[in-house]
N, CA, C and O of each residue as an XYZ file, in Angstrom:
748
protein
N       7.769      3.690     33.251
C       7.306      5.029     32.931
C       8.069      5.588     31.724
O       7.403      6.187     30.879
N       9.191      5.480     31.576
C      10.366      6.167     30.783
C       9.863      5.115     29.084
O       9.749      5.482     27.915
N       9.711      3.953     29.662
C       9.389      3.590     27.919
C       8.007      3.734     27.176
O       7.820      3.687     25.960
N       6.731      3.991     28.559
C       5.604      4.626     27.969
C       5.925      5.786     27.657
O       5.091      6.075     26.799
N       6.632      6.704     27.797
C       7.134      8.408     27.560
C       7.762      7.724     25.731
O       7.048      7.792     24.731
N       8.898      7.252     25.738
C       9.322      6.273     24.281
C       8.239      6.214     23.624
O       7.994      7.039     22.744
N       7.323      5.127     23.974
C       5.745      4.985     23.324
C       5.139      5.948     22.480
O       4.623      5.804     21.372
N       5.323      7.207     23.366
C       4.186      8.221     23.176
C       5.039      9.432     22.059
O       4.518      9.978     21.087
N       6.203      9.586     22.463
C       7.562     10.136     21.584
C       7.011      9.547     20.063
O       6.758     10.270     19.099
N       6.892      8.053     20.097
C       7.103      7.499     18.946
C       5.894      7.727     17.762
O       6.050      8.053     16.585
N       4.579      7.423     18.536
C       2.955      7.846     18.282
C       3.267      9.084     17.874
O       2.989      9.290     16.693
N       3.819     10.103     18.538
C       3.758     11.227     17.929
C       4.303     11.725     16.413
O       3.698     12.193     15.448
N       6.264     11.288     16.734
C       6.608     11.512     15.580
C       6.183     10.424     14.416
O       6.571     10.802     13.311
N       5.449      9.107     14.392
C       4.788      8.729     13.189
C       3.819     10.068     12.778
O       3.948     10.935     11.913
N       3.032      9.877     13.568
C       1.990     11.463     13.327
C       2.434     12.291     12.485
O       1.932     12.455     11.373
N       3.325     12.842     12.881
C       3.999     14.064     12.461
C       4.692     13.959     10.959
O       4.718     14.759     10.024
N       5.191     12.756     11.114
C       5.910     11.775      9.865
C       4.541     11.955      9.109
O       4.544     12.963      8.402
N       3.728     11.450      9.089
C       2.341     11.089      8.233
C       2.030     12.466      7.975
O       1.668     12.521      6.799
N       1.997     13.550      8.475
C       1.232     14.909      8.350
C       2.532     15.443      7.406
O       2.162     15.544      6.236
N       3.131     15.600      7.485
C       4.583     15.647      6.630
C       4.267     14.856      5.068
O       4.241     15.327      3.932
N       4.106     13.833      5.441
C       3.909     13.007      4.061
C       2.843     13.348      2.883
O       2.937     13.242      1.660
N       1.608     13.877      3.873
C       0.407     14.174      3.689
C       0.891     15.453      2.574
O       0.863     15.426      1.344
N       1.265     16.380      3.346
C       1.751     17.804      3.037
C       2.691     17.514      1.291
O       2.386     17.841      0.144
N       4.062     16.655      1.955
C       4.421     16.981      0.717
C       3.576     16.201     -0.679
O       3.852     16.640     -1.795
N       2.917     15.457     -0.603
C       1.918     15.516     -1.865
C       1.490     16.697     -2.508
O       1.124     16.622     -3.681
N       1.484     17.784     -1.908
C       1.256     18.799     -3.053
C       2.703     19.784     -3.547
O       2.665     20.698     -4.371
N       3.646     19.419     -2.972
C       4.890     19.725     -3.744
C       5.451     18.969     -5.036
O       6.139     17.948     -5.034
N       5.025     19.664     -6.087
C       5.394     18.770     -7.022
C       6.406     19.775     -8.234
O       6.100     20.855     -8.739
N       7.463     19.082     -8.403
C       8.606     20.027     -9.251
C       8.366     19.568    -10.659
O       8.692     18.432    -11.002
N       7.747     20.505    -11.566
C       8.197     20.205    -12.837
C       9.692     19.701    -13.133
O      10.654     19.984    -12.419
N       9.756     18.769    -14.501
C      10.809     18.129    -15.057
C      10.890     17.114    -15.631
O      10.500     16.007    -15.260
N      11.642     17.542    -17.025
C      11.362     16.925    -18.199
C      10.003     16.352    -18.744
O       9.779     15.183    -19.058
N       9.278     17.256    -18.781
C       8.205     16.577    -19.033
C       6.820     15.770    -18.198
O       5.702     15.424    -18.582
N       7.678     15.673    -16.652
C       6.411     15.068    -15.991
C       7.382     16.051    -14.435
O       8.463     16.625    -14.296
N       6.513     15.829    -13.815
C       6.724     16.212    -12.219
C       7.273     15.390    -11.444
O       6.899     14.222    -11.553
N       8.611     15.803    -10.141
C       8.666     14.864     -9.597
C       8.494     15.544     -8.303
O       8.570     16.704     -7.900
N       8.203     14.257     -7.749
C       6.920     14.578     -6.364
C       8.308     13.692     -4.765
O       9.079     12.743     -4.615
N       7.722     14.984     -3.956
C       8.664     14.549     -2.580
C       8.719     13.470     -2.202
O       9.716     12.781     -1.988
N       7.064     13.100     -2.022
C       6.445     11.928     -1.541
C       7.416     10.671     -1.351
O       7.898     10.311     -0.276
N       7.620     10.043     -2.658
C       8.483      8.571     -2.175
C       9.541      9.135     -1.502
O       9.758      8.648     -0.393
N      10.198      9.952     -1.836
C      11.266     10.725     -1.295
C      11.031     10.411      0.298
O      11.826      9.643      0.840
N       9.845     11.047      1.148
C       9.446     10.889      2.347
C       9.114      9.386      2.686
O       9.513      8.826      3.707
N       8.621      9.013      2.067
C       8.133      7.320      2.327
C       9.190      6.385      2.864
O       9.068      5.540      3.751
N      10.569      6.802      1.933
C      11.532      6.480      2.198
C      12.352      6.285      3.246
O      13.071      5.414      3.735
N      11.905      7.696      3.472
C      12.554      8.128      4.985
C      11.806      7.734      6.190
O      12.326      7.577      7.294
N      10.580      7.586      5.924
C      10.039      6.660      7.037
C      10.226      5.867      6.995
O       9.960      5.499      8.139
N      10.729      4.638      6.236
C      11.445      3.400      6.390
C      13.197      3.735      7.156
O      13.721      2.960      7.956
N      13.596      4.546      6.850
C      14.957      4.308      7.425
C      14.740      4.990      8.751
O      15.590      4.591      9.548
N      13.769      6.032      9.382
C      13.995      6.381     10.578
C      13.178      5.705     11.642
O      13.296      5.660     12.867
N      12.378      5.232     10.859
C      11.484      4.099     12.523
C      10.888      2.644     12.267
O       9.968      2.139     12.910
N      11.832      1.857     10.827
C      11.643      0.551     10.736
C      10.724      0.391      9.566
O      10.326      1.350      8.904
N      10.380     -0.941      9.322
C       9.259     -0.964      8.362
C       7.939     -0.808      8.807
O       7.023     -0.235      8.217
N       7.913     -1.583     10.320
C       6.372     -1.590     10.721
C       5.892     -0.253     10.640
O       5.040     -0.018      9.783
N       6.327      0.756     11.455
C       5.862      1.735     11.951
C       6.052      2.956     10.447
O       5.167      3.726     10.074
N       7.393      2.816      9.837
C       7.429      3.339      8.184
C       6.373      2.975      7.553
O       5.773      3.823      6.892
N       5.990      1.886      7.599
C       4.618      1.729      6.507
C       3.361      2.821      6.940
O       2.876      3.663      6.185
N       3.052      2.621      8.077
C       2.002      3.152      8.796
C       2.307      4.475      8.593
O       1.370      5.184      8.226
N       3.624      5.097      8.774
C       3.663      6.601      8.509
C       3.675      6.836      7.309
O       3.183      7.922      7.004
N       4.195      5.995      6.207
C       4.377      6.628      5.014
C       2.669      6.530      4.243
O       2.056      7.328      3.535
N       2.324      5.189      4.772
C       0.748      4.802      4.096
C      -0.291      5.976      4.368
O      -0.876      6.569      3.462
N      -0.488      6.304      6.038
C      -1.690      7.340      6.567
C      -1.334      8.375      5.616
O      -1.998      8.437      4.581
N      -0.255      9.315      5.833
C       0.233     10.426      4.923
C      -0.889     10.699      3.595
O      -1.734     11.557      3.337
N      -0.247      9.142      2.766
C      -0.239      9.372      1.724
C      -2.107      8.853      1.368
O      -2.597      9.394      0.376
N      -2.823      8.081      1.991
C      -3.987      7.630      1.808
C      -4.480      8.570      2.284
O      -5.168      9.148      1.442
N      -4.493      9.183      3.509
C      -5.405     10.501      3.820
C      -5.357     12.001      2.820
O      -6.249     12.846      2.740
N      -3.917     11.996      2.065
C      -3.785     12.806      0.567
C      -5.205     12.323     -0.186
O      -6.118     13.149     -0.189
N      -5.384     11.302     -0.686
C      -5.971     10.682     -1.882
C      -7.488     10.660     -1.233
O      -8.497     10.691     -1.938
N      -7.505     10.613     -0.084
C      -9.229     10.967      0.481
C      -9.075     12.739      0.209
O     -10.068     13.177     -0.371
N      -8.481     13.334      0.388
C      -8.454     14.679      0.887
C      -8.417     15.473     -0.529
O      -8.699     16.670     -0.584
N      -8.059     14.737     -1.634
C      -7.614     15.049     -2.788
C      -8.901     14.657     -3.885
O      -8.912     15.195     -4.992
N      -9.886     13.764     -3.519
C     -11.037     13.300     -4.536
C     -10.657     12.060     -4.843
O     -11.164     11.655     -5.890
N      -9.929     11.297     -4.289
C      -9.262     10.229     -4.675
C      -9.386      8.828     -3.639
O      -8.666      7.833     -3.542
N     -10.332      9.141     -3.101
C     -10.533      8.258     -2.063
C     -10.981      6.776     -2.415
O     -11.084      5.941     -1.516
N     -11.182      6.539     -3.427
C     -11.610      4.885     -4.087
C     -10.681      4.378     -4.220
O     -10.707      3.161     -4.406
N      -9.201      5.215     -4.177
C      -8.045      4.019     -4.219
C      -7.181      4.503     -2.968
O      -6.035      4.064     -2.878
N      -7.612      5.293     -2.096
C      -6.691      5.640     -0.891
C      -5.804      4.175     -0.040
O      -4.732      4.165      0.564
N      -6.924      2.905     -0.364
C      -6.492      1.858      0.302
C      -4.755      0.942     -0.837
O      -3.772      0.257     -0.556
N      -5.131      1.322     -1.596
C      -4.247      1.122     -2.738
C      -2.957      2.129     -2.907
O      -1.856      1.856     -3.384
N      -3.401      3.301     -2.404
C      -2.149      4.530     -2.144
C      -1.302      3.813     -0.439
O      -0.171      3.466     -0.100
N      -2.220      3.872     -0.008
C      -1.586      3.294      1.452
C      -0.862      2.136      1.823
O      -0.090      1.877      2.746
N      -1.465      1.303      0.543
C      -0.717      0.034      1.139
C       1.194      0.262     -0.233
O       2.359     -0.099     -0.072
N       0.422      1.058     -1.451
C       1.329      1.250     -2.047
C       2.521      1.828     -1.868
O       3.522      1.321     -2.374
N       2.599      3.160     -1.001
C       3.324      4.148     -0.511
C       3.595      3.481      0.614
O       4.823      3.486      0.703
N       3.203      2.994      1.387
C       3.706      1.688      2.890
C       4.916      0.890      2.315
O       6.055      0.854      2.780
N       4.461      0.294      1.269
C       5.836     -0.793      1.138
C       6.859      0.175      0.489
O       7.746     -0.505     -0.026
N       7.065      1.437      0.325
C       8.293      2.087     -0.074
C       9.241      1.929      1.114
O      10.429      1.613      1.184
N       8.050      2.351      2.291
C       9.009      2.196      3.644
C       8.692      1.092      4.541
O       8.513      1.190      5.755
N       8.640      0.071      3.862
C       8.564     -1.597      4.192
C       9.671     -2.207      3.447
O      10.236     -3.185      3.938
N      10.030     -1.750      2.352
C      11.255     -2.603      2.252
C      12.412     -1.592      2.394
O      13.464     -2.231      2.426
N      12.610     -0.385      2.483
C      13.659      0.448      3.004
C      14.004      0.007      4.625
O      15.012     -0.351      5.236
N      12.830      0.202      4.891
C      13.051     -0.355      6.365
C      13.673     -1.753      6.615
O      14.609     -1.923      7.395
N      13.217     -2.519      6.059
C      13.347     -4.127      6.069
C      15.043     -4.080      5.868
O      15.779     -4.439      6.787
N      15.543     -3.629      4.650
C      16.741     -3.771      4.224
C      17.981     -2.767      4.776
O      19.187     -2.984      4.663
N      17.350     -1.642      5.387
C      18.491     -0.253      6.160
C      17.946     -0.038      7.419
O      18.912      0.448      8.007
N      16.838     -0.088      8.395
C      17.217      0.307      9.158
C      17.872      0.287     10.140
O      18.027      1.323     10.786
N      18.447     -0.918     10.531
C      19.314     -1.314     11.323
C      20.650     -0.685     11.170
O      21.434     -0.578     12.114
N      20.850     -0.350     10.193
C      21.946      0.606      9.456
C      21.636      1.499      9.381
O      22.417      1.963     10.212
N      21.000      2.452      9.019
C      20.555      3.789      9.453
C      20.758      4.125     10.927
O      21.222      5.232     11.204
N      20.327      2.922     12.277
C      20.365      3.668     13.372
C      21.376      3.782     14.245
O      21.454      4.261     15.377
N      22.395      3.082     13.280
C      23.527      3.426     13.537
C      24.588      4.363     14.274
O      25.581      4.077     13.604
N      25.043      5.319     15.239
C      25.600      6.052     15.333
C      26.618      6.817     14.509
O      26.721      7.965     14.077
N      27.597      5.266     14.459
C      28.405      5.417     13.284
C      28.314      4.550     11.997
O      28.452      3.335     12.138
N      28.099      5.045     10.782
C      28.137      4.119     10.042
C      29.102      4.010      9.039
O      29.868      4.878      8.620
N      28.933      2.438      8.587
C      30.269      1.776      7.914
C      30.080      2.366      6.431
O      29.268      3.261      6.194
N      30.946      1.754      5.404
C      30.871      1.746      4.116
C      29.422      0.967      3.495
O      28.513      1.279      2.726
N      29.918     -0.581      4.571
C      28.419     -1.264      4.054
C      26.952     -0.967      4.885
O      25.919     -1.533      4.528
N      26.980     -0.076      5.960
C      25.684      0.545      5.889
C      25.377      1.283      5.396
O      24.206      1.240      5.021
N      26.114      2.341      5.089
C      26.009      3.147      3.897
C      25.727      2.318      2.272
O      25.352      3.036      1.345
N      25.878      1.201      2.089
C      25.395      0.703      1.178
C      23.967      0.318      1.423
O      22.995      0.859      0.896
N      23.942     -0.705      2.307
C      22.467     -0.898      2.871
C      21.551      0.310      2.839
O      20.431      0.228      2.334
N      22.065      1.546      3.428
C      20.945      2.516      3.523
C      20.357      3.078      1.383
O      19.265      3.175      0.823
N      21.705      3.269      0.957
C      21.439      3.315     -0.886
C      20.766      2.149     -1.431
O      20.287      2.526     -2.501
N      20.529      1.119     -1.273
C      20.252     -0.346     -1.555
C      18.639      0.055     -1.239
O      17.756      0.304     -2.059
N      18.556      0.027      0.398
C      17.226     -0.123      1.020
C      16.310      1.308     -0.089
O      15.258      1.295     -0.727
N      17.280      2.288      0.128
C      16.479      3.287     -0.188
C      15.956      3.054     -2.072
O      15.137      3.641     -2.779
N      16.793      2.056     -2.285
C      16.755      1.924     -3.775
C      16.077      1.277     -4.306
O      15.602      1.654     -5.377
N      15.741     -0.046     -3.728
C      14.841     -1.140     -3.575
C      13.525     -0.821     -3.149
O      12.610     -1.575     -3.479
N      13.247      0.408     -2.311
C      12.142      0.665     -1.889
C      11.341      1.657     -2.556
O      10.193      1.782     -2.129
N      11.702      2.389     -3.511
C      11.510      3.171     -4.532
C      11.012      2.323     -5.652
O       9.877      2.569     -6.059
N      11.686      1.367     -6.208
C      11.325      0.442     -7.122
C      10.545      0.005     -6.955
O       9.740     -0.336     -7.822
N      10.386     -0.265     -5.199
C       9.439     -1.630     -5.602
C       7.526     -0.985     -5.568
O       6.567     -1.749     -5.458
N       7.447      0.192     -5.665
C       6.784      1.544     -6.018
C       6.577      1.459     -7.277
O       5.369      1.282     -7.433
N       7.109      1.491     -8.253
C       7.067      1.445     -9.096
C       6.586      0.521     -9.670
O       5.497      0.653    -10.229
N       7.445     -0.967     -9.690
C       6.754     -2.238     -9.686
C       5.092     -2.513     -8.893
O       4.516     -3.580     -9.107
N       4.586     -1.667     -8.185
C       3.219     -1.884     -7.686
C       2.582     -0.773     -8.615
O       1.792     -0.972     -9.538
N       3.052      0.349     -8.210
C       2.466      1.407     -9.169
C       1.889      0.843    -10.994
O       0.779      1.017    -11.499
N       3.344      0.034    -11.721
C       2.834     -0.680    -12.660
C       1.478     -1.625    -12.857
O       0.502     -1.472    -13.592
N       1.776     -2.534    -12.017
C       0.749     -3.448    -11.924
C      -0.595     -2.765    -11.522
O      -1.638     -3.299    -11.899
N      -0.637     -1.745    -10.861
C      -2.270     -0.735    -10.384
C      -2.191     -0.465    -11.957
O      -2.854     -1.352    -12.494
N      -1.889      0.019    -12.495
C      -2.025      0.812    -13.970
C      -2.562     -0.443    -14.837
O      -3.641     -0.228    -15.390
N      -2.117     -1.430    -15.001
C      -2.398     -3.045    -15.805
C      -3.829     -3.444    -15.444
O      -4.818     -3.597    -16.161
N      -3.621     -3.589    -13.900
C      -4.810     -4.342    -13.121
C      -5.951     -2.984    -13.901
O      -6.193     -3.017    -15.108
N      -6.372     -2.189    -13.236
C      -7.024     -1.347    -13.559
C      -7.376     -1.030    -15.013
O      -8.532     -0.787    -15.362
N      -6.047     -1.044    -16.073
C      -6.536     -0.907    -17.145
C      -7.116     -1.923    -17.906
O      -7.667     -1.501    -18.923
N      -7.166     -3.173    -17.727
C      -7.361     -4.356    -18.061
C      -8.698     -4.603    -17.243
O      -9.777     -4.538    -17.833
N      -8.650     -4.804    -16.279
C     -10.261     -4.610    -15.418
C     -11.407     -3.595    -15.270
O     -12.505     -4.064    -14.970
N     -11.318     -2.512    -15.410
C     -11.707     -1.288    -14.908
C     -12.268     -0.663    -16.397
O     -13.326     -0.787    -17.016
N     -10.739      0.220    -16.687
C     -10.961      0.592    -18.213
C     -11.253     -0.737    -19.512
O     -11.682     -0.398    -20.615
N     -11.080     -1.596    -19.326
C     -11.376     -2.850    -20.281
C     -10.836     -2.019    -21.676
O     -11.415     -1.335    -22.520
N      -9.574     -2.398    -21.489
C      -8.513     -2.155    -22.284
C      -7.982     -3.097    -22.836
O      -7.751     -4.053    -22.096
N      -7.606     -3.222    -24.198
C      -6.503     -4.181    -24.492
C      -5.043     -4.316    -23.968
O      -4.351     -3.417    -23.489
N      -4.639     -5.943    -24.203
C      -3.581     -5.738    -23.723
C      -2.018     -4.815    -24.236
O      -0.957     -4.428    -23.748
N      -2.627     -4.813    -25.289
C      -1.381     -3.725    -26.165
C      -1.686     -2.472    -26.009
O      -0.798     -1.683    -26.333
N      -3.012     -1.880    -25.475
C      -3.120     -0.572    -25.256
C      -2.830     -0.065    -24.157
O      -2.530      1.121    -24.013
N      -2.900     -1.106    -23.043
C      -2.630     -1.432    -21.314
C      -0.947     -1.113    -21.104
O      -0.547     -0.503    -20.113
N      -0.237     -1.498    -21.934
C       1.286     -1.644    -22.440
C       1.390     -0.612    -22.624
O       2.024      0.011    -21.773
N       0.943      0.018    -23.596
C       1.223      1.268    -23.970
C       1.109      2.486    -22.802
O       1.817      3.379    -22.337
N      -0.034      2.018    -22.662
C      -0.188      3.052    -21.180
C       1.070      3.058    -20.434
O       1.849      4.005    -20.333
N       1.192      1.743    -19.857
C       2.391      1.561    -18.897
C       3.791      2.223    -19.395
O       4.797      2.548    -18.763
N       3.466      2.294    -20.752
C       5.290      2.331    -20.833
C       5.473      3.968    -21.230
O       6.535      4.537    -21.481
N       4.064      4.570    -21.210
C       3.911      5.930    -20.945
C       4.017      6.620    -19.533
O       4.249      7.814    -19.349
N       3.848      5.852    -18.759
C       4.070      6.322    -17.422
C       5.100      5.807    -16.615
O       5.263      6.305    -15.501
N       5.878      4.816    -17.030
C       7.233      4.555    -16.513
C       8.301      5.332    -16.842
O       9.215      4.933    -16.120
N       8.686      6.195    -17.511
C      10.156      7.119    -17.390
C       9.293      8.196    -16.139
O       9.938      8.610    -15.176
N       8.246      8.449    -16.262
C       8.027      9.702    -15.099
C       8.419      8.967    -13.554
O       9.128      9.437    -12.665
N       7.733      7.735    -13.589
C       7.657      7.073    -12.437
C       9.594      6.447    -11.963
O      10.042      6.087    -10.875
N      10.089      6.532    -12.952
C      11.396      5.880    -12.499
C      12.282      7.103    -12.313
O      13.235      7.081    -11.535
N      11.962      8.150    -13.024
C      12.742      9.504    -12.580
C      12.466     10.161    -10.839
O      13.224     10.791    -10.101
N      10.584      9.519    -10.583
C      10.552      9.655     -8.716
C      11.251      8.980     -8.047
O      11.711      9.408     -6.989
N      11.503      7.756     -8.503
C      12.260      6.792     -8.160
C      13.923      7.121     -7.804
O      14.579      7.229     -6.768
N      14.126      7.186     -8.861
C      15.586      8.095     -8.694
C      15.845      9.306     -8.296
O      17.050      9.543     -8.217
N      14.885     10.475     -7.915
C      14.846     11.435     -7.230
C      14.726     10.349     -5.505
O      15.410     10.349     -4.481
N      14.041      9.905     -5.755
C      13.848      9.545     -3.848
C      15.025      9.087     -3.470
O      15.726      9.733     -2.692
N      15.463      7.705     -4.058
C      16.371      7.154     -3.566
C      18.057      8.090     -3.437
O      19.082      7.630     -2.936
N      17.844      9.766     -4.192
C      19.167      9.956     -4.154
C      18.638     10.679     -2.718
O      19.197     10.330     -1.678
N      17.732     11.526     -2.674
C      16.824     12.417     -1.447
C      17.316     11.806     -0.417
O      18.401     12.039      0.116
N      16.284     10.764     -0.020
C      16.298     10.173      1.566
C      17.680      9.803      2.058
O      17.771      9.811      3.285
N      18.443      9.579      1.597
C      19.534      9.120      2.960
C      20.583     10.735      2.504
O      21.756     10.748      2.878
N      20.164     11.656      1.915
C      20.750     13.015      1.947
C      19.652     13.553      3.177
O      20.044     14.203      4.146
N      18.464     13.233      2.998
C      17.431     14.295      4.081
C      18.087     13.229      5.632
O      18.609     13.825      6.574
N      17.954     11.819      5.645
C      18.567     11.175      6.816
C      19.915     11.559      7.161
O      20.336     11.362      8.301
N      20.593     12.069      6.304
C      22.091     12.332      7.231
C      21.788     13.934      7.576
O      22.574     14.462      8.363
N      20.910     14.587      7.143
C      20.691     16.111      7.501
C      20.244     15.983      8.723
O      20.718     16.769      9.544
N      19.073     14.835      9.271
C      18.311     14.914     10.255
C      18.584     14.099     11.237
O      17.946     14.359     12.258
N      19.267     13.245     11.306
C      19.833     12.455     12.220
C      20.056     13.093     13.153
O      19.296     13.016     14.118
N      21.430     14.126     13.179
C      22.557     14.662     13.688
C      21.504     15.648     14.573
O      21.613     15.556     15.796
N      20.686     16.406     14.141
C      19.285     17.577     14.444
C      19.032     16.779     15.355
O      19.541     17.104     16.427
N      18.115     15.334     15.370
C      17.638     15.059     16.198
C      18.290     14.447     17.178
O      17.873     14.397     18.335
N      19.243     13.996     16.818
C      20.015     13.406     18.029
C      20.493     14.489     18.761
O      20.018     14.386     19.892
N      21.250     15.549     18.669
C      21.675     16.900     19.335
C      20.480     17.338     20.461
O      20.604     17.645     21.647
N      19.480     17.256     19.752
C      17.809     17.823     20.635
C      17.228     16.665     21.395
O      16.196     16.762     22.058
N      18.248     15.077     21.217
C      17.920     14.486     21.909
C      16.605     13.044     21.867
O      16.219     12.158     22.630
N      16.286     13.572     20.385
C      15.011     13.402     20.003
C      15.244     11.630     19.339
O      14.532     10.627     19.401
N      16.378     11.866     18.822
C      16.792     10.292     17.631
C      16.359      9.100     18.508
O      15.564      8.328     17.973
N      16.706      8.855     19.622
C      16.744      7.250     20.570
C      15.290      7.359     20.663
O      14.611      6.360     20.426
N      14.596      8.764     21.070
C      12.982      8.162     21.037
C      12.007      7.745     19.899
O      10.787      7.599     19.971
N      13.189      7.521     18.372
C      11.808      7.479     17.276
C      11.494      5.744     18.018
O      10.539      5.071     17.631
């Protein structure tokens, strides 16, 4: 009984995780020139608070039900699986370290690493959607395809580096919250 109650704890806060994710898509902070957006920031954090499996799924729904909800629904499957592996390899590489009670120096690396690696590797997909697409889609050259890309990589690596400093600052804020209320052992 007590681990279907776990089960249902867990169903929920993905939910909640995803409606969260959903949401912060429309927070977006001007700077330098382009906006930086919560989102990976959150993606992130669903990799370090409930693994990769279940991080993907929260960070992906979030962010694919944005891109239906937004006019953007022809690539929602491409937002989902994109925004998933932020918290597929955060997860993969920190969470075991994240759920830590106490943590070391080197989970504390693991959790900067995971969170760092999982931001990138966002980026690195984000690139290749921009290539694939401009090369297929827009039937672009390849030097104009380039150009594109290398127009949208300082915005994209500044989210990058906003997330990865974010999430394990928003994870050590929320840990402690949920564990106090009891809530942490059931993600």
């Amino acid at each position: 009984m007590a681990n279907d109650r776990n089960k249902t704890f867990r169903i929920c806060f993905i939910g909640l995780m995803a409606a969260i994710v959903f949401v912060v898509n429309y927070l977006r902070i001007p700077f330098m020139g382009t906006q930086l957006h919560m989102t990976n920031a959150l993606c992130v954090l669903c990799g370090l608070l409930f693994g990769p499996g279940a991080g993907f799924l929260a960070a992906g729904l979030g962010s694919g039900l944005y891109d239906i909800v937004a006019g953007w629904g022809a690539e929602c499957i491409i937002t989902f699986i994109n925004k998933g592996v932020i918290a597929l390899v955060a997860g993969l590489i920190a969470y075991k370290a994240a759920r830590k009670d106490v943590t070391t120096s080197a989970d504390r690396v693991r959790i900067i690493a995971g969170s760092v690696l999982g931001a990138l590797a966002y980026v690195a997909l984000y690139m290749l959607k921009t290539f694939v697409f401009g090369q297929l889609v827009d039937g672009l050259t390849l030097s104009a395809v380039t150009a594109k890309m290398l127009t949208k990589l300082p915005g994209s690596l500044m989210n990058a580096a906003f997330a990865f400093i974010v999430a394990p600052i928003l994870l050590g804020a929320l840990k402690p919250a949920l564990k106090k209320a009891g809530l942490y052992e059931k993600l």
